[in-house]
C-alpha positions as a Markdown table, in Angstrom:
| # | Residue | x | y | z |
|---|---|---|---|---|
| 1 | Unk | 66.8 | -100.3 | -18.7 |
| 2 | Unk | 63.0 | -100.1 | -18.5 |
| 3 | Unk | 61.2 | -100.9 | -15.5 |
| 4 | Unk | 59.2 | -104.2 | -16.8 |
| 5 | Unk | 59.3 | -106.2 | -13.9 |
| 6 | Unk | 56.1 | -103.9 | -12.4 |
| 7 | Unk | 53.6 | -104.3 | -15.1 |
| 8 | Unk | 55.8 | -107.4 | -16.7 |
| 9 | Unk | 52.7 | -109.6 | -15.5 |
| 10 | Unk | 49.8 | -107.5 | -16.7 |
| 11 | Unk | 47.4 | -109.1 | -18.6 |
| 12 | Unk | 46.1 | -105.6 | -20.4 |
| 13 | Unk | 42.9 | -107.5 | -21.0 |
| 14 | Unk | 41.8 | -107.5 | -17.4 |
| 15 | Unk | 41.7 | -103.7 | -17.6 |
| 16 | Unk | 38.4 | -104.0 | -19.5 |
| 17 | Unk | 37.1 | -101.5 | -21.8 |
| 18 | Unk | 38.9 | -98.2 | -20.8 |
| 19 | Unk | 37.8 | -94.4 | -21.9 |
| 20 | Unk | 39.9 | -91.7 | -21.5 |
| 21 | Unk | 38.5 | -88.9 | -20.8 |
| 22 | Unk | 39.6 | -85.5 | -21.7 |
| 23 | Unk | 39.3 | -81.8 | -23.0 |
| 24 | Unk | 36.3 | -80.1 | -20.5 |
| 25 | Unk | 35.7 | -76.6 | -20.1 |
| 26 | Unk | 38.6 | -75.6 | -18.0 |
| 27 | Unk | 41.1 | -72.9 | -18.9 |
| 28 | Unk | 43.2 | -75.7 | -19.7 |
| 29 | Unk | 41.0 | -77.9 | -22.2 |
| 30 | Unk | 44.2 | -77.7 | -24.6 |
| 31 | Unk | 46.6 | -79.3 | -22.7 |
| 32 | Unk | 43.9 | -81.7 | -21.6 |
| 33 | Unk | 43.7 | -82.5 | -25.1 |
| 34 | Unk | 47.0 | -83.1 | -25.7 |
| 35 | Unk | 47.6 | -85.2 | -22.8 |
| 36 | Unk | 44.3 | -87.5 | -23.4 |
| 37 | Unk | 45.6 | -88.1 | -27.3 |
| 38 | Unk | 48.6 | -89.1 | -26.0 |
| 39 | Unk | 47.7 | -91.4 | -23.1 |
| 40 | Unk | 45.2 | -93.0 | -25.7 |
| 41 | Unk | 47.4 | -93.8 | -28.5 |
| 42 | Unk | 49.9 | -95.3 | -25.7 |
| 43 | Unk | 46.9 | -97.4 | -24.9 |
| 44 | Unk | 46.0 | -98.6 | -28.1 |
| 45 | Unk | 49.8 | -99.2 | -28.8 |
| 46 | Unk | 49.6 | -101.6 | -25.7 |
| 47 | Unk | 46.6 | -103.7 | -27.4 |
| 48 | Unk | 44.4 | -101.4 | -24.6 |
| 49 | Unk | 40.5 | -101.7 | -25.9 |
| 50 | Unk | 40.4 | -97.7 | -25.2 |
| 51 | Unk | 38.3 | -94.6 | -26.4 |
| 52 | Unk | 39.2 | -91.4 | -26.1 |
| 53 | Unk | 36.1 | -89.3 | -24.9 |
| 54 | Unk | 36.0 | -84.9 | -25.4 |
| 55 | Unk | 33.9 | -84.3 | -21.9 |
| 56 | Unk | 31.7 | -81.8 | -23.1 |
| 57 | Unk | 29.5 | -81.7 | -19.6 |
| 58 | Unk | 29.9 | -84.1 | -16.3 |
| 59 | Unk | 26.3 | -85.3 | -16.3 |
| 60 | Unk | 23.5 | -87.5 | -17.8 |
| 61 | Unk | 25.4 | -87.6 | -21.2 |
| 62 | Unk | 28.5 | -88.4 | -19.2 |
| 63 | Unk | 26.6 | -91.4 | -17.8 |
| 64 | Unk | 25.4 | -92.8 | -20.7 |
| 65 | Unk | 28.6 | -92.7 | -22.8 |
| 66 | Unk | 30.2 | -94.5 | -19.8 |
| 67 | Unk | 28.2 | -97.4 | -19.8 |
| 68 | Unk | 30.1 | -99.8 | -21.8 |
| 69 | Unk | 33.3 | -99.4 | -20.2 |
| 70 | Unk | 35.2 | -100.5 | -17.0 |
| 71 | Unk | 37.8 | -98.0 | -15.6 |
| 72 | Unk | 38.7 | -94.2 | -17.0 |
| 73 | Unk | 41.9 | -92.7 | -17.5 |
| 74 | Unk | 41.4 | -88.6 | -16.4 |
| 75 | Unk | 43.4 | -86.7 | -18.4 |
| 76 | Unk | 41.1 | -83.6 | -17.6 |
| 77 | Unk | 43.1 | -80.8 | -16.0 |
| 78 | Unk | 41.7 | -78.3 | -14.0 |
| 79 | Unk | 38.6 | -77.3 | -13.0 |
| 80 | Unk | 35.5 | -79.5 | -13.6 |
| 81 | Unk | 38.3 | -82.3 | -14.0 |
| 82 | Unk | 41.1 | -82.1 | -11.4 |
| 83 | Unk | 39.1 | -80.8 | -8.6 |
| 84 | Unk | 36.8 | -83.3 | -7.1 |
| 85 | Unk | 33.6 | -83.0 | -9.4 |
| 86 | Unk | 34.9 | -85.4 | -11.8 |
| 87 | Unk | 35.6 | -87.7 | -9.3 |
| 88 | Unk | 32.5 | -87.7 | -7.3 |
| 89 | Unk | 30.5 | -88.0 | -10.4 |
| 90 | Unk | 32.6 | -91.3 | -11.0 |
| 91 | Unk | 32.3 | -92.6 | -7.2 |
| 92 | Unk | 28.6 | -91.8 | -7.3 |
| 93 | Unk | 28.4 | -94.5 | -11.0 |
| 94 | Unk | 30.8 | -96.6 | -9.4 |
| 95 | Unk | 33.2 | -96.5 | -12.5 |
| 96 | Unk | 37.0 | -97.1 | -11.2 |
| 97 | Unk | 39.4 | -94.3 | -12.5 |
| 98 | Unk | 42.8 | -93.1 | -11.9 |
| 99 | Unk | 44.8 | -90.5 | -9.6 |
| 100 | Unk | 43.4 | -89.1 | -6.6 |
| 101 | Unk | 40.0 | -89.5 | -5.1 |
| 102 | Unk | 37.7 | -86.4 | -4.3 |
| 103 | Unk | 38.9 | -85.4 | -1.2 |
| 104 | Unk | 42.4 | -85.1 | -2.6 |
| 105 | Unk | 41.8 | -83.6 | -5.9 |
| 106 | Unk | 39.6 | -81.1 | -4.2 |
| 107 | Unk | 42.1 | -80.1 | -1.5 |
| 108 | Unk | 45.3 | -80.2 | -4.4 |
| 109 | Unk | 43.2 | -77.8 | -6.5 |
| 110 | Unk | 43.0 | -75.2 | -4.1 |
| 111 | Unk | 46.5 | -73.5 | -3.5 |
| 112 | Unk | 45.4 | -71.6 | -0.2 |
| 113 | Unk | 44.5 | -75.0 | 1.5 |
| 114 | Unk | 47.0 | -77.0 | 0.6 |
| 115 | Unk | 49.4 | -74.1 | 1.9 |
| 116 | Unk | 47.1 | -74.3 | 5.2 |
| 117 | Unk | 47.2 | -78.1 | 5.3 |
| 118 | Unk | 51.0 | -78.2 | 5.2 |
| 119 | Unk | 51.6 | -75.5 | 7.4 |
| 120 | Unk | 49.6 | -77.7 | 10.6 |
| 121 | Unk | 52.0 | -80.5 | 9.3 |
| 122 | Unk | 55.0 | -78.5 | 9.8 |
| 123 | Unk | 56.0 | -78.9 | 6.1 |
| 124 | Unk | 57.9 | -75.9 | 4.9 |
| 125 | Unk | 55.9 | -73.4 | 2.3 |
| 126 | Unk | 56.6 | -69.9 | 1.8 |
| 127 | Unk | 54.7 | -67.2 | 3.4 |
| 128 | Unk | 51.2 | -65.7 | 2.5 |
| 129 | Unk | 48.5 | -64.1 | 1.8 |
| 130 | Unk | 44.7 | -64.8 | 0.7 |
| 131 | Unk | 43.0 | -61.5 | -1.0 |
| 132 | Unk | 39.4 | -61.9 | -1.3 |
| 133 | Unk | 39.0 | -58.3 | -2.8 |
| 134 | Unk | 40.9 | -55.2 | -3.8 |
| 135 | Unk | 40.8 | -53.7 | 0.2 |
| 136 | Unk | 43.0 | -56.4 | 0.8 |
| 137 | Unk | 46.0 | -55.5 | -1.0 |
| 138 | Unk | 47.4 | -52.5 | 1.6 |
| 139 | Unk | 47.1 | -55.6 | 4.2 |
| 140 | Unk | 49.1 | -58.0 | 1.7 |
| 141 | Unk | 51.6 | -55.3 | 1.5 |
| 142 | Unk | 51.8 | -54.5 | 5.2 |
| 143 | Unk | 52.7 | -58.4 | 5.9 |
| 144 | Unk | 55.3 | -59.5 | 3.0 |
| 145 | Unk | 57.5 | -57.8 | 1.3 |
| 146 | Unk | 58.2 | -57.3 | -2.7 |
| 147 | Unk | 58.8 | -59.1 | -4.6 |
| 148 | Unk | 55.8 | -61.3 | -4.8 |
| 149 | Unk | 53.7 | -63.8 | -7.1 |
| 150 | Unk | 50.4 | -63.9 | -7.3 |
| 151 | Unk | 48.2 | -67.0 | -8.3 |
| 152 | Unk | 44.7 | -67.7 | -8.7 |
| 153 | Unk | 43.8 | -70.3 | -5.8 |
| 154 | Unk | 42.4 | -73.0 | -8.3 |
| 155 | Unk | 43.8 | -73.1 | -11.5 |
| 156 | Unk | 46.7 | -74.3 | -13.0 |
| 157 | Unk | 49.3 | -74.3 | -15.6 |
| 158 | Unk | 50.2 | -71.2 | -14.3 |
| 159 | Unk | 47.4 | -69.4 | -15.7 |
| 160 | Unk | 46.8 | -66.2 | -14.0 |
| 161 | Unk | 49.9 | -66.2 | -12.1 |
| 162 | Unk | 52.0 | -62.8 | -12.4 |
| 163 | Unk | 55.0 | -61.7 | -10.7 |
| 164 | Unk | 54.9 | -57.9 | -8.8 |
| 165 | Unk | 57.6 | -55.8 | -7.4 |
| 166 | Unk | 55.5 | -53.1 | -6.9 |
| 167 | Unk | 51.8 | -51.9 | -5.8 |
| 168 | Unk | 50.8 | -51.1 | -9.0 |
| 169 | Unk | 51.6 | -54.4 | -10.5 |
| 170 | Unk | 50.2 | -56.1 | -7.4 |
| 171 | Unk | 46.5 | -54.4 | -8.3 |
| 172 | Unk | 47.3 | -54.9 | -11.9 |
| 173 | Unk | 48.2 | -58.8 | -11.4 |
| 174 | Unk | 45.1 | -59.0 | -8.6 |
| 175 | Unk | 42.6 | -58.0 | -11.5 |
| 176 | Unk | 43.9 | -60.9 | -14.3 |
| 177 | Unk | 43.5 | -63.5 | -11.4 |
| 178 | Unk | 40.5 | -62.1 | -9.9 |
| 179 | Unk | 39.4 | -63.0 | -13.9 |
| 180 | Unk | 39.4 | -67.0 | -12.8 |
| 181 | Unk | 38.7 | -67.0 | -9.1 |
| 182 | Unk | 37.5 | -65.4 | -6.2 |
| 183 | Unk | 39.9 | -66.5 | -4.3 |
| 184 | Unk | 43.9 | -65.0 | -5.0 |
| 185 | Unk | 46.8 | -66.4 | -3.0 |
| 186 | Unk | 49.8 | -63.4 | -2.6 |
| 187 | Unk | 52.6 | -65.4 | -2.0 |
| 188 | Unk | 56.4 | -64.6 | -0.7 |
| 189 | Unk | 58.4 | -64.9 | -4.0 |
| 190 | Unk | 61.4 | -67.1 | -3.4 |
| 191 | Unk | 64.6 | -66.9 | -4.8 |
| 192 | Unk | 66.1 | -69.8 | -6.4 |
| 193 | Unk | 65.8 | -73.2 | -8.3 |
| 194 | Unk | 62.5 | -75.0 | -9.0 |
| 195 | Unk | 62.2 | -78.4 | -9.0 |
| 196 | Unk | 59.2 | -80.9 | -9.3 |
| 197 | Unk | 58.8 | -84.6 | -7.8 |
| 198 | Unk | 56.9 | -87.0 | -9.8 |
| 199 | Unk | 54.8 | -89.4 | -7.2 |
| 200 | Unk | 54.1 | -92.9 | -9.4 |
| 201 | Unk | 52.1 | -95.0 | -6.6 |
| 202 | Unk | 54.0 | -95.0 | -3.7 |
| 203 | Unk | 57.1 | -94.3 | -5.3 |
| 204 | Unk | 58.7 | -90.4 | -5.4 |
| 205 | Unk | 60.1 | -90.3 | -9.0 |
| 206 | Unk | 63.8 | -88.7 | -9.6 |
| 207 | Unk | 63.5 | -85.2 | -9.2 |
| 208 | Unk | 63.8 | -82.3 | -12.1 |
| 209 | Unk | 65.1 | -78.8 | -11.8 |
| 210 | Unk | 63.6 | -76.6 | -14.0 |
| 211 | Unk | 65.6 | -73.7 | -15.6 |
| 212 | Unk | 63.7 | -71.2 | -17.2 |
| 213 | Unk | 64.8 | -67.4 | -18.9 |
| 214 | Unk | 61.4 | -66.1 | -17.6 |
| 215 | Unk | 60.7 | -64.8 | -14.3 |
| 216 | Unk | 59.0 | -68.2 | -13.5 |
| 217 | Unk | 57.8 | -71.3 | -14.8 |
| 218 | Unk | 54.9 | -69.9 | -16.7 |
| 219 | Unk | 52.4 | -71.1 | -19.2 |
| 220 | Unk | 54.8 | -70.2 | -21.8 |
| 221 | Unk | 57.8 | -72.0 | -20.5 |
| 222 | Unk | 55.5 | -75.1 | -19.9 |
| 223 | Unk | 54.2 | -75.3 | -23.5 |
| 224 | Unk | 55.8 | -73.0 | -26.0 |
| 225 | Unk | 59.0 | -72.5 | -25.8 |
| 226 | Unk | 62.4 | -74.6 | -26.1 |
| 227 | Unk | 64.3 | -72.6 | -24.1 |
| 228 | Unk | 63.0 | -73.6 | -20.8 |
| 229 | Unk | 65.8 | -76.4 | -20.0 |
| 230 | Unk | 65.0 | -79.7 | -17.5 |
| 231 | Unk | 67.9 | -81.2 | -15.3 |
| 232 | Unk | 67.7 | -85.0 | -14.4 |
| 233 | Unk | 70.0 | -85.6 | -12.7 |
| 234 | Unk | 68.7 | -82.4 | -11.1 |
| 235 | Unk | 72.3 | -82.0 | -9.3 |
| 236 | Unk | 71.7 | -82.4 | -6.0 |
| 237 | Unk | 73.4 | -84.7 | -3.8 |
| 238 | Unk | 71.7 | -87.9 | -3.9 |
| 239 | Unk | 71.4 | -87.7 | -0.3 |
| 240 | Unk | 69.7 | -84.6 | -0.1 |
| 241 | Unk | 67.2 | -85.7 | -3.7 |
| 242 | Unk | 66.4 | -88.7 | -1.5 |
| 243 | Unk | 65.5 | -86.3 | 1.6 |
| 244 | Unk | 63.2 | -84.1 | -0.7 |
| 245 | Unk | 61.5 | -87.1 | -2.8 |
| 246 | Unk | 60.6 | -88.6 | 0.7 |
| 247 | Unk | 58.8 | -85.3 | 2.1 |
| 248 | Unk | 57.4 | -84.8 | -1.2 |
| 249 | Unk | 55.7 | -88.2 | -1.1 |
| 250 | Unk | 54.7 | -87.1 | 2.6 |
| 251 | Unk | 53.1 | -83.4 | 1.1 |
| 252 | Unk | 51.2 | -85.4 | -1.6 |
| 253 | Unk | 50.0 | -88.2 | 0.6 |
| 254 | Unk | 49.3 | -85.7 | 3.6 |
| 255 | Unk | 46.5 | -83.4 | 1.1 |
| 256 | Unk | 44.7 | -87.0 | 0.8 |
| 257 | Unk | 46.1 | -87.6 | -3.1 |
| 258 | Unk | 47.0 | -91.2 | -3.7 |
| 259 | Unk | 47.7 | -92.9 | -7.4 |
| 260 | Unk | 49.9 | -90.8 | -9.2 |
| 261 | Unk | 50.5 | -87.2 | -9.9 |
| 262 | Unk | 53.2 | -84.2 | -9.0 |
| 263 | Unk | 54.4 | -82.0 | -6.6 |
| 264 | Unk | 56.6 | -79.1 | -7.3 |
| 265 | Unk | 58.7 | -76.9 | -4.9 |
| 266 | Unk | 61.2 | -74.0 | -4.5 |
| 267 | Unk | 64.4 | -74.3 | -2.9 |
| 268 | Unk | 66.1 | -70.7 | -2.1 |
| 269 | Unk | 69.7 | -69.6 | -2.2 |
| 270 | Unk | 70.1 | -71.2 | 1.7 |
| 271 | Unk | 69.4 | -74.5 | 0.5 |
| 272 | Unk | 65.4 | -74.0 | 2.5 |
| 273 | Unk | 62.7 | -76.0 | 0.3 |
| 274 | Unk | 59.4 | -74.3 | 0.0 |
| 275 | Unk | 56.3 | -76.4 | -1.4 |
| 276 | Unk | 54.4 | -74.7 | -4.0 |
| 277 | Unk | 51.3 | -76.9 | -5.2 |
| 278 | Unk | 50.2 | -80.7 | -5.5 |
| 279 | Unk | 48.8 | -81.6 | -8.8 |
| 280 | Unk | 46.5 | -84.8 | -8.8 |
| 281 | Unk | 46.5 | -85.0 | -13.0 |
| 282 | Unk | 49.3 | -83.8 | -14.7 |
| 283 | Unk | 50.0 | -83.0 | -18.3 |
| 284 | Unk | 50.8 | -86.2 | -20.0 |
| 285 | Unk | 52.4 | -83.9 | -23.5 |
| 286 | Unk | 55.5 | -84.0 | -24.6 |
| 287 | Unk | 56.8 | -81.0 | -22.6 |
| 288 | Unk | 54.7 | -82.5 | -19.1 |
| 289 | Unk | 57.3 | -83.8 | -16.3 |
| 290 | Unk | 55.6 | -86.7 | -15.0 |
| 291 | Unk | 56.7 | -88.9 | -18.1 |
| 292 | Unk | 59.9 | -87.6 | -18.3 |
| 293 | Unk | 60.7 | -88.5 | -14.5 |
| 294 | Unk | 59.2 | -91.8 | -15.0 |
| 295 | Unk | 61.7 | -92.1 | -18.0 |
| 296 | Unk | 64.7 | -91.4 | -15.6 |
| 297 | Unk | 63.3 | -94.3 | -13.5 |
| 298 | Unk | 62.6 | -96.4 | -16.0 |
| 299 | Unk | 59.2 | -96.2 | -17.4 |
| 300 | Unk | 58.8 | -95.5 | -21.0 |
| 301 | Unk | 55.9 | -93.8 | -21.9 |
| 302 | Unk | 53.3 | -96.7 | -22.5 |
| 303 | Unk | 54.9 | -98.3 | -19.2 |
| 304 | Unk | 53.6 | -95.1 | -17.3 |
| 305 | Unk | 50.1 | -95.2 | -18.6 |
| 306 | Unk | 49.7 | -98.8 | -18.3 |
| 307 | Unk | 51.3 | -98.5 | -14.6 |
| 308 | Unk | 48.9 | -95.5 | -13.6 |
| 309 | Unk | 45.9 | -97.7 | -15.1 |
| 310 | Unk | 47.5 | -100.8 | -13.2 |
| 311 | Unk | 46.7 | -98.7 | -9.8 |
| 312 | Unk | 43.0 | -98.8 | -10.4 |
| 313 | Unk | 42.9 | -102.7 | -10.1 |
């Protein structure tokens, strides 16, 4: 049954003139595409007076193209769009907007910090290591074992990300991150089920498992391929989902992100959870989580969007 009662009473007119903004120059401009077309014909579906808007630079041009409008959707992944900038430019023109402010977009983005943050708050994430350059690697080997995964600090989609069982590998799979950051985050590689935790408000969405034949979640199994299954039900107890959605809304609220977005965690063969990464806009496709959570609680697509834009009121 869909979830009407939350946005039963919206009156889509008092969200104004709306633009969406998308695409950017990130290494994830296609997905940001994707998501932006989608969240705009949803809008227009629910009589939303929207335009969608390819972000070319975050600037003057920006400024002017803003100026008939009241609130933006940000349906710009990655850098430039997910990390703060975005968000300060819109702070700075006081133009409402949705997901996280710049504080939290700029902490999710980074891997290393959110790792740091959440390890002062006693939250569980796996083991690591930050290389800065290649005299680093003997040092990551020297403190965690193999097998590991290996992650550019700020991007996402998994872009960049390898897995390494070996030293070879590890400087192989340092040099395709060190391609899209300075900053690479060696991580312990954990055995056993993802899942990801969609955060809608204040609310911790039903959680998914994610079951993949690849050695991860990769770009790939995001966008590509139909063989990468999604549980939801994810099959645990419901006790134990309700424990996890609850201290996943605590690791997304505790990196400063508010509004709606993702978290998405590891949980290893002894039942341990291991936070992996906060994202403050996720893909809105149809392959992205987010909206197929928020189906499982209720939302149909145009609900979610219309609920996400309701948060900026």
């Amino acid at each position: 049954m869909s979830k009407v009662l939350d946005i039963k009473e919206l009156n889509v007119k008092a969200l104004g003139e709306v633009a969406v903004l998308m695409g950017g120059s990130s290494a994830e401009r296609a997905i940001s595409l994707k998501s932006g077309m989608q969240v705009f014909d949803a809008l227009m579906a629910a009589g939303v007076s929207a335009t969608a808007i390819d972000v070319k630079t975050i600037g003057p041009e920006l400024v002017q193209q803003l100026k008939p409008f009241d609130r933006v959707f940000i349906a710009l992944h990655g850098r430039g769009g997910e990390d703060g900038t975005l968000q300060g430019f819109l702070e700075i023109i006081g133009m409402p907007y949705t997901g996280s402010g710049v504080m939290g977009s700029a902490i999710a983005m980074d891997k290393v910090r959110s790792k740091q943050i959440w390890m002062g708050a006693s939250l569980p994430t796996a083991d690591f290591k930050v290389i800065r350059s290649e005299q680093d690697l003997a040092d990551v080997e020297k403190a965690l074992a193999m097998p590991l995964i290996i992650k550019p600090s700020r991007e996402g989609s998994s872009i960049g990300m390898s897995k390494v069982n070996d030293s070879q590998s590890l400087k192989t799979a340092y040099e395709v991150a060190g391609e899209l950051d300075k900053e690479i985050l060696a991580e312990k590689w954990v055995q056993g089920a993802e899942y990801t935790v969609g955060i809608l408000g204040d609310e911790a969405l039903p959680i998914i498992r994610l079951e993949t034949p690849r050695d991860f979640y990769d770009y790939d199994a995001k966008y590509n391929l139909d063989s990468t299954l999604y549980h939801c039900p994810c099959g645990l107890s419901e006790k134990m989902e309700e424990e996890i959605k609850q201290l996943s809304l605590e690791a997304f609220q505790i990196l400063g992100c508010s509004g709606w977005g993702r978290v998405d965690l590891m949980m290893d063969e002894g039942g341990e959870i291991y936070f992996l990464e906060a994202n403050t806009v996720p893909g809105m496709t149809d392959h992205s989580l987010v909206p197929m959570a928020a189906n499982a609680a209720g939302y149909d697509f145009q609900q979610l969007v219309l609920r996400i834009l309701q948060l900026t009121l």
